[in-house]
LODRENMI-382233 format. One record per residue (C-alpha): residue in three letters; x, y, z. Coordinates in pm, 1 decimal. Each point is the difference from the previous one (the first is absolute). Last residue first. Layout:
N
NODE  aa     east    north       up
NODE ala        X        Y        Z
...
REM end
This chain:
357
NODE  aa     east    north       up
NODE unk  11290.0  10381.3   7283.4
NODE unk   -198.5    192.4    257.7
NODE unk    203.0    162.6    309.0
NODE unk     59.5   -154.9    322.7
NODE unk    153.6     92.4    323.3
NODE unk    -39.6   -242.0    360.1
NODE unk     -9.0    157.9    325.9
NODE unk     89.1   -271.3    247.2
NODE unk   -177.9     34.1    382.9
NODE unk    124.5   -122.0    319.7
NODE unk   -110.2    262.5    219.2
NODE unk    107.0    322.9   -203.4
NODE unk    185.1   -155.4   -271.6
NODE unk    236.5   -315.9     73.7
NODE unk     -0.8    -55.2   -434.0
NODE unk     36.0    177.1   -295.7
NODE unk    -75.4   -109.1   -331.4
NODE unk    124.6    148.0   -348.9
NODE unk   -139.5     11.6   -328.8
NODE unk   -236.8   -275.3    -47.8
NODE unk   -133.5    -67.9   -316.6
NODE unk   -397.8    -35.0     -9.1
NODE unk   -174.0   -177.2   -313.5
NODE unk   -241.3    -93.3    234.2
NODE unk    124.5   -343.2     42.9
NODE unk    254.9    191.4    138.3
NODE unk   -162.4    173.3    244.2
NODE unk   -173.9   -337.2    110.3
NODE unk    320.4   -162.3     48.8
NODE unk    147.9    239.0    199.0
NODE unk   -334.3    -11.9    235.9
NODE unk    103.0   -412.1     23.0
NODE unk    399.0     92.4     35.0
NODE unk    -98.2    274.7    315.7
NODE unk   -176.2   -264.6    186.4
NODE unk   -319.6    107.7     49.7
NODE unk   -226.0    167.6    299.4
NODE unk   -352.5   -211.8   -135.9
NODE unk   -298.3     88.9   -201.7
NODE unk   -320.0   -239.3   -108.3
NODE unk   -210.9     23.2    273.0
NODE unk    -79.3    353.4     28.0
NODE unk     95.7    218.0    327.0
NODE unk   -130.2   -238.3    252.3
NODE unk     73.7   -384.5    -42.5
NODE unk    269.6    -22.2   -224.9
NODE unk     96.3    339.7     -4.3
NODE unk     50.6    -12.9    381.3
NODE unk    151.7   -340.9    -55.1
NODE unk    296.9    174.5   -175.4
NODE unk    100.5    195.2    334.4
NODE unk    102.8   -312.3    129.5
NODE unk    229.4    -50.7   -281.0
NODE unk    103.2    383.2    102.5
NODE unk     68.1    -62.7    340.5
NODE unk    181.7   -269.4    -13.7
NODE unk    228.9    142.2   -250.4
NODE unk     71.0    312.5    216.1
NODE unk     53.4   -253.9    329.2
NODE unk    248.9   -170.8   -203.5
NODE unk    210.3    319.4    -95.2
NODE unk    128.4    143.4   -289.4
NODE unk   -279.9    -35.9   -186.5
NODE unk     56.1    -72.8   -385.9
NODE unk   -210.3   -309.5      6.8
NODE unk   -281.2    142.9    104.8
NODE unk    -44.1    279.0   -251.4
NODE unk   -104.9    344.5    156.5
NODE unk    -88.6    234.5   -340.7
NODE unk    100.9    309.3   -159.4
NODE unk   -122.4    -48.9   -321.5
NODE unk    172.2    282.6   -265.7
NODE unk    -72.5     94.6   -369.6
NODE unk    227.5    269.1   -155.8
NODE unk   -120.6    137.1   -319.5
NODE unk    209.3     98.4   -245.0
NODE unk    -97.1   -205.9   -322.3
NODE unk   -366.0    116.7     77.8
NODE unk   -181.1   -243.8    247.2
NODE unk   -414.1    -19.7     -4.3
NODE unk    -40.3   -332.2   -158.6
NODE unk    270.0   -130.9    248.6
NODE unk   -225.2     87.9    278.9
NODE unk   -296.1   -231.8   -179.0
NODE unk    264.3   -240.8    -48.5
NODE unk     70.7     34.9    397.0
NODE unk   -359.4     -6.0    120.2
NODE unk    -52.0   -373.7   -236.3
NODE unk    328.6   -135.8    152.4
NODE unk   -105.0     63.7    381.7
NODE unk   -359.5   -118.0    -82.0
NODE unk    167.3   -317.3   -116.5
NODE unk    233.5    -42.7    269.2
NODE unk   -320.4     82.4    288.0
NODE unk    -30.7    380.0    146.6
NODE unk     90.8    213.7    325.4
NODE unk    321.5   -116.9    -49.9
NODE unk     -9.5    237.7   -302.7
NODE unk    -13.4    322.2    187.0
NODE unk    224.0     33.1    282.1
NODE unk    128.8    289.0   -145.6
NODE unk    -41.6     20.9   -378.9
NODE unk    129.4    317.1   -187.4
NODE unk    -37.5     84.2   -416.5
NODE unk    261.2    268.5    -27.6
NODE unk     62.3    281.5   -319.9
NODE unk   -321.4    -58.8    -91.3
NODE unk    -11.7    -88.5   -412.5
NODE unk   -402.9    -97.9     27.5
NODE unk   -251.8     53.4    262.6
NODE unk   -103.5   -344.3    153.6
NODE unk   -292.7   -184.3   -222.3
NODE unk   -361.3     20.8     80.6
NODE unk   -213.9   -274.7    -75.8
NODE unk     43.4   -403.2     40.7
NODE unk    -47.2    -97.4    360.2
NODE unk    268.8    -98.7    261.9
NODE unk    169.1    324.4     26.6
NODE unk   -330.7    142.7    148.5
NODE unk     74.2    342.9    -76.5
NODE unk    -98.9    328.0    102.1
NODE unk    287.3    269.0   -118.9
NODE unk     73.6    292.5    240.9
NODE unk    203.7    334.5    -67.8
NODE unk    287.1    168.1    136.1
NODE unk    154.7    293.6     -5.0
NODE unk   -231.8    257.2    -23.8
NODE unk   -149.3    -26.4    373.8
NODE unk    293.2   -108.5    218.0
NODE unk    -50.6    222.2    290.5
NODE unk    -49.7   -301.9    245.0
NODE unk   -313.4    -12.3     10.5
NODE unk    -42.7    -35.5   -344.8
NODE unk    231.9   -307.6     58.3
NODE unk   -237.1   -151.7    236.5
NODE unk   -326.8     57.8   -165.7
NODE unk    136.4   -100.4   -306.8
NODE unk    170.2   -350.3    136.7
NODE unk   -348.3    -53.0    186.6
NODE unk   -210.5     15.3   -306.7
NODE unk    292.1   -205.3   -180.4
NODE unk    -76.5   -341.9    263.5
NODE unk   -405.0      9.7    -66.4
NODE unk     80.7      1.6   -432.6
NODE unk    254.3   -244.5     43.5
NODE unk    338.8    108.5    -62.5
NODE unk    237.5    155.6   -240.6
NODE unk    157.1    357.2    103.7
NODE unk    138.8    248.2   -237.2
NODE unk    280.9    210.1    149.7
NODE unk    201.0    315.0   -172.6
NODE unk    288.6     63.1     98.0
NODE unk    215.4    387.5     32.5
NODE unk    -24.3     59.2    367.3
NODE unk    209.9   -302.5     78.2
NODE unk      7.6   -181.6    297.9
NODE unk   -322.4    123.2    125.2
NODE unk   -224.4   -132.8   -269.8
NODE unk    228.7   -323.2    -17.8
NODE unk   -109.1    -61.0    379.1
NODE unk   -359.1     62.3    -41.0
NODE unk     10.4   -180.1   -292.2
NODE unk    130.6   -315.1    279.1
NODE unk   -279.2     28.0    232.2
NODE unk   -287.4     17.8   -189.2
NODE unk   -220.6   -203.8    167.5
NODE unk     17.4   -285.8   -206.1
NODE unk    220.8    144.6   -312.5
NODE unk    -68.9   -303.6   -183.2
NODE unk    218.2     67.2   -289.3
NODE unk    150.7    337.0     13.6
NODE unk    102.7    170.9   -329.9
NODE unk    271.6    216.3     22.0
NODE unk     35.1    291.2   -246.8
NODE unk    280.4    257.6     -5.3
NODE unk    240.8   -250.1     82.2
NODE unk    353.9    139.5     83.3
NODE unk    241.3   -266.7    -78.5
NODE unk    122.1    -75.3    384.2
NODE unk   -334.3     19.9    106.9
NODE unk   -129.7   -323.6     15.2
NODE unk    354.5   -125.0    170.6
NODE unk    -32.8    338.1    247.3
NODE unk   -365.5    -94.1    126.0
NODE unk    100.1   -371.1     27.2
NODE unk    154.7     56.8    364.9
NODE unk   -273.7    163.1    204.7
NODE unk   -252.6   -144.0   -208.1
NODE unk    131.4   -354.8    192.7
NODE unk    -90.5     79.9    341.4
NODE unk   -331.8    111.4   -115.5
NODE unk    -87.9   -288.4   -179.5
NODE unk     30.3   -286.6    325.5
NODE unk   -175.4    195.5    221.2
NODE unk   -268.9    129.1   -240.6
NODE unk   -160.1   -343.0    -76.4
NODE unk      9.8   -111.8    374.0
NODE unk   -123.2    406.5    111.6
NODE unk   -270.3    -51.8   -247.1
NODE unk   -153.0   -317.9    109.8
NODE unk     26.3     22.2    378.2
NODE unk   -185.9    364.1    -62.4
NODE unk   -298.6   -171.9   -256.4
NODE unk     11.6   -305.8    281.9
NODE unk    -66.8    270.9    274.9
NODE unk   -261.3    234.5   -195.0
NODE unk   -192.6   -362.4   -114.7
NODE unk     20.6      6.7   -405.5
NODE unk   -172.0    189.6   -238.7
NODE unk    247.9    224.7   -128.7
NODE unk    227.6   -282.0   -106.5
NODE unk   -301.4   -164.4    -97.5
NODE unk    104.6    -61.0   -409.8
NODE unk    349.1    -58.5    135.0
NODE unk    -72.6   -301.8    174.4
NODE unk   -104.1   -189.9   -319.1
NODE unk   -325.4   -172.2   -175.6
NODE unk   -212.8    201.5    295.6
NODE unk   -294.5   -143.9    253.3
NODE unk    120.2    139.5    327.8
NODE unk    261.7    -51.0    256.7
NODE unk    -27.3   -317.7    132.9
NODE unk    -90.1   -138.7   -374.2
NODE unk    362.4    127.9    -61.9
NODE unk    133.5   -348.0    174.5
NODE unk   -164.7   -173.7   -304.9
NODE unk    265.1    161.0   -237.9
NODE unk    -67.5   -242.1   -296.2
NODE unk    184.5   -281.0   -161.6
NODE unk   -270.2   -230.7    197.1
NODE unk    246.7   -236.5    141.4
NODE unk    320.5    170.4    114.8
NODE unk   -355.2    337.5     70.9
NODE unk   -134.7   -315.1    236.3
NODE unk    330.0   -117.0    180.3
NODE unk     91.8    380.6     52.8
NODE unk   -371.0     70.1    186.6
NODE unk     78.3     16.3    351.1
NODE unk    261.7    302.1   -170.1
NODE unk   -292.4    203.0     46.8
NODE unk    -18.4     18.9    370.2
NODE unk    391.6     52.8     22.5
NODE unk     70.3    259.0   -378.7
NODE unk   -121.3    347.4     48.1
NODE unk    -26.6     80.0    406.2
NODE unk    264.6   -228.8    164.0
NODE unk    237.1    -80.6   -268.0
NODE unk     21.9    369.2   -129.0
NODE unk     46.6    111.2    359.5
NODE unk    264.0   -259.2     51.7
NODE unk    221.6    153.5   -316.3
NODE unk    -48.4    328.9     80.2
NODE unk     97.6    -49.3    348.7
NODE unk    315.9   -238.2    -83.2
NODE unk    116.6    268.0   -253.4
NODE unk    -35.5    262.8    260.4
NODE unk    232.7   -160.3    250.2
NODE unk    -89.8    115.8    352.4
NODE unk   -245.3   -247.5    163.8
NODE unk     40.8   -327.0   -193.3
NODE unk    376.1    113.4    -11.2
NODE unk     35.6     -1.6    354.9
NODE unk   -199.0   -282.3     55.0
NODE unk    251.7   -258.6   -236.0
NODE unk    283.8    221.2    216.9
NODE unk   -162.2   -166.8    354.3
NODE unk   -157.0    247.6    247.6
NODE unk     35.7    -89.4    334.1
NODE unk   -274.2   -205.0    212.0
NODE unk     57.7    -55.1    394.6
NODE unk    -67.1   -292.1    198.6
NODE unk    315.2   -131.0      7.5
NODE unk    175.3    131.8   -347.1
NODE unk   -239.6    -90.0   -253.0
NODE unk      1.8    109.7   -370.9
NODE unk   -163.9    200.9   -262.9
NODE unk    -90.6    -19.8   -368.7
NODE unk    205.1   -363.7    -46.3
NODE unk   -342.6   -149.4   -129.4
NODE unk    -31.2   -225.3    276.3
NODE unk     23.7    252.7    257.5
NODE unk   -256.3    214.3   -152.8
NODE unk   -225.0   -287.5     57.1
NODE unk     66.8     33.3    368.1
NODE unk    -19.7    367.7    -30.6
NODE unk   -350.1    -28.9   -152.4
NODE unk    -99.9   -263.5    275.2
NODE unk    145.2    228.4    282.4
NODE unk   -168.4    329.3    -95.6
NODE unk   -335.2   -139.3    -23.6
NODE unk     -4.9   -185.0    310.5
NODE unk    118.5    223.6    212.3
NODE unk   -311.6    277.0   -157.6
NODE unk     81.0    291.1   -225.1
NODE unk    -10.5    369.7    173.5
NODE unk    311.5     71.4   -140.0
NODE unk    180.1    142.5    244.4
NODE unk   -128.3   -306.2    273.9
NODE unk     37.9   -282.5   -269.6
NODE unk    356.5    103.8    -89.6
NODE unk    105.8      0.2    400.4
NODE unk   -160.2   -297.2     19.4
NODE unk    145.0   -187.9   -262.7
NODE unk    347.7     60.8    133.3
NODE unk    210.0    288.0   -183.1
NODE unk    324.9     34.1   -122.0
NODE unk    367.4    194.0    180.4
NODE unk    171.3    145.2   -278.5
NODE unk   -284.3     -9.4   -282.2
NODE unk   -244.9    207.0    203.1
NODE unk   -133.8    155.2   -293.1
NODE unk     44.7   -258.3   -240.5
NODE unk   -229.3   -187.2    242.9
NODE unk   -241.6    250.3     24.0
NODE unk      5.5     35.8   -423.3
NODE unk    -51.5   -412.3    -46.1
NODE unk   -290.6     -9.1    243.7
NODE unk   -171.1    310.3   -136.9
NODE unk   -321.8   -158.1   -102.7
NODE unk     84.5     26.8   -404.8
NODE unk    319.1   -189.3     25.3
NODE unk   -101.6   -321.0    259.1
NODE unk   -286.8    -10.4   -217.5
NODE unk    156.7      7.4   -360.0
NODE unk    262.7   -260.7    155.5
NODE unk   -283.7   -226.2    205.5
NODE unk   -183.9     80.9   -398.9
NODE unk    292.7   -139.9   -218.4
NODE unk     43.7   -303.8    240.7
NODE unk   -326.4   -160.0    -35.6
NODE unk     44.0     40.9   -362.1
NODE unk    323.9   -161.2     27.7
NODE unk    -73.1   -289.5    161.9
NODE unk      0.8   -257.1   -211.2
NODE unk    323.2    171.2   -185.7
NODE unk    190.8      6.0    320.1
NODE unk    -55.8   -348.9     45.7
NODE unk    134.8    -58.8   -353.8
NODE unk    312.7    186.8    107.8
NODE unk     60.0   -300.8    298.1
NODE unk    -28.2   -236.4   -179.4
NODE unk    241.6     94.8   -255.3
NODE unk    230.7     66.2    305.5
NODE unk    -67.7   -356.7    101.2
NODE unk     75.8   -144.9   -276.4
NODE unk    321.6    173.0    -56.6
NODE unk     78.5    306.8   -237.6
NODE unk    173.9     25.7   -354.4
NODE unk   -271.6     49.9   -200.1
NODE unk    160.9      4.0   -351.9
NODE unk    106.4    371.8    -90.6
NODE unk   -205.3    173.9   -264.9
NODE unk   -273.0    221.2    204.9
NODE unk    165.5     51.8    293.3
NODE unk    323.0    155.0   -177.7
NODE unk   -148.7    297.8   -174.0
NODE unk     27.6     25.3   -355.2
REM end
């Protein structure tokens, strides 16, 4: 488990004091960043990194007024995202990887346009049980019933946050769920299709079947007929959450990416008995999740307990990033028995194996 999160604070007074200013202002500080990013200040000063800029100089390229350019880089200063030499502004290395790292620009985009003016609503959805922040968005039980629906901008922020973080992991997984040759994998909220795509090119020989929502396995079939894969895969509607259909029996792999944080403990137990109902004596079933306490790194853990209050107030209410014991818990109150777990996946995620009892 990552240090931050079970040492005993450790810091003075004032440096607590200081942090909790931080926190007060930290919306007011996300958008001077996302500004001082998306006007071009941050990419002219990496530019002329050796010798920096003065505000006029910026203002003048940029068309932006004095006075605009010198209050964003002032806040800028107090965020550590550039710094003052005279009068001239360098770039800082907090800037440089708010303007180059592609895990910082997925992750602010997804703050900015899906979760910052419906996260106004957290203390509501705490009290409610509900995803009030959603109501920004339009009148749904869950996010991923208006996937399709939502803005073009916070649809794109969405997608490239949820696809980040799986497609550096497929990568790696591809030859662990192939290692014993499946003939038939069976893809448990396939999203946008994404990872069949994958398996379909890995191996010429597998079969797919993809379980989603009916609006999310319209756009898995367009996309994977598109991509020559007609005949080797096929689409199952399912609202995992209602009594109905049941997955295709004896498949050689039952696969969740990113799947059950997407639903409360109990739903999680009630999806994987219904899995389990499914499993022959051979089949592998894998989660390939991003638990919090697992994360190498503090900034991953933040990140992800932050990412939590999405579900809370956005994505469903009731869902959460978990820590990898509570999900292990749920598998095995499934009747679930782990065969193997492997962990520092991709960016920070474990795979864990099961097969039925």
């Amino acid at each position: 488990m990552t240090k931050h999160f079970t040492q005993k604070d450790t810091i003075s007074a004032l440096e607590a004091k200081s942090n909790a200013q931080k926190i007060a202002f930290a919306p007011i500080v996300y958008h001077a960043t996302r500004a001082l990013r998306d006007l071009g200040i941050l990419a002219l000063l990496m530019r002329e990194n050796k010798q920096g800029m003065d505000v006029p100089s910026i203002a003048a390229e940029l068309n932006l007024s004095n006075y605009g350019v010198a209050v964003l880089l002032e806040a800028g200063l107090g965020a550590d995202i550039v710094y003052l030499d005279g009068k001239r502004y360098f770039l800082d290395k907090t800037g440089y990887f708010i303007l180059k790292d592609e895990l910082t620009r997925v992750n602010m985009n997804f703050v900015g346009d899906v979760c910052y003016s419906p996260m106004a609503n957290l203390q509501q959805a705490i009290v409610d049980g509900e995803p009030s922040g959603l109501r920004e968005f339009g009148q749904w039980n869950t996010i991923y019933e208006g996937l399709t629906e939502l803005p073009e901008q916070v649809q794109k922020s969405w997608f490239e946050f949820d696809h980040f973080y799986s497609d550096a992991a497929f990568t790696q997984v591809l030859p662990i769920v192939f290692k014993k040759k499946p003939e038939h994998i069976v893809d448990v909220g396939g999203n946008t299709g994404k990872w069949s795509n994958q398996c379909l090119h890995y191996d010429d020989a597998v079969r797919m079947t993809i379980i989603d929502l009916p609006e999310q396995v319209e756009i898995v079939a367009d996309s994977l007929s598109a991509a020559g894969y007609v005949g080797r895969f096929e689409t199952k509607a399912i609202d995992l959450l209602e009594d109905g259909d049941e997955f295709p029996k004896h498949a050689d792999v039952i696969w969740m990416s990113q799947f059950l944080d997407c639903f409360s403990e109990d739903e999680v137990v009630r999806i994987l008995l219904r899995a389990r109902k499914g499993m022959g004596p051979h089949t592998s079933l894998y989660i390939l999740e991003l638990f919090w306490d697992l994360q190498r790194f503090d900034a991953a853990a933040f990140s992800l307990v932050n990412t939590s209050l999405y579900f809370t107030c956005i994505a469903n209410g009731n869902s959460k990033m978990y820590h990898s014991e509570d999900l292990k818990r749920c598998a095995k109150e499934a009747g679930l028995v782990m065969v193997k777990q492997t962990n520092d996946i991709g960016i920070g995620h474990t795979l864990l194996e099961y097969r039925s009892d």
